[in-house]
Phi, psi and omega in degrees: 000132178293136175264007167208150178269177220251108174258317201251184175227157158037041133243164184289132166220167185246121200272326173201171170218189160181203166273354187231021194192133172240188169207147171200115226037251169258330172239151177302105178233125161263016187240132171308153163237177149236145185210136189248182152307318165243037175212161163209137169223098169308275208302063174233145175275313164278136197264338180239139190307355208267328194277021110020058185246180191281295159349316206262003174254003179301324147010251165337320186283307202283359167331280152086069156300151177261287169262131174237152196237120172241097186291094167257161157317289169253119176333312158328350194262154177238104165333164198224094171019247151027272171305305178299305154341280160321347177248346190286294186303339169267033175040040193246143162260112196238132197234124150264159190194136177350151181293337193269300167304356180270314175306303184292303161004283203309312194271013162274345196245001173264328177291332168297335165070039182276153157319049178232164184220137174247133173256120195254124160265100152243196236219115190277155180071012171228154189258358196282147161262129181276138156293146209258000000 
């Protein structure tokens, strides 16, 4: 089943997930990211929300997103002050949310041609595919 309709040309949308895996576009990413429209960044480091610290969002910052979607796995987790903070001062609005729901989020507000950027956590070692 297609997950998005094809609006903008030559942005990043994310085409499928799952908790240990994305297609964002034409490529395969197994590592949490951050991803905007015209940018994707593999090489970040934290994998899980708790190890999360303000450092690991300069990225994210350097961006310069109006809103960020931070896509986890488990609902459970609660943002860490700190963290809401640092983006409250850089005037980012960070909203969380599932990892499936940060996705679709993401490419309606990337077809909207809006500032956002989603930093996707996912979850190492498991292979199951969710359907899109």
């Amino acid at each position: 089943m297609k997950f998005t309709l094809d609006g903008r040309s030559g942005v990043n949308l994310i085409r499928a997930y799952s908790p240990s895996e994305l297609r964002i576009g034409e490529r395969m990413v197994v590592a949490s990211c951050i991803v905007t429209a015209d940018t994707l960044i593999t090489d970040w480091q934290p994998a899980a929300p708790e190890e999360l610290t303000e450092s690991d969002l300069e990225p994210l910052f350097a961006l310069l997103p109006q809103i960020a979607l931070l896509g986890i796995p488990d609902t459970g987790y609660a943002v860490r002050l700190n963290i809401r903070a640092s983006c409250a001062a850089r005037g980012v609005a960070l909203e969380v949310m599932d990892l499936g729901a940060a996705c679709r989020t993401f490419n309606i507000l990337v077809q909207e041609e809006r500032r956002v950027a989603a930093v996707l956590l996912l979850e190492s070692g498991r292979s199951e595919k969710k359907a899109t």
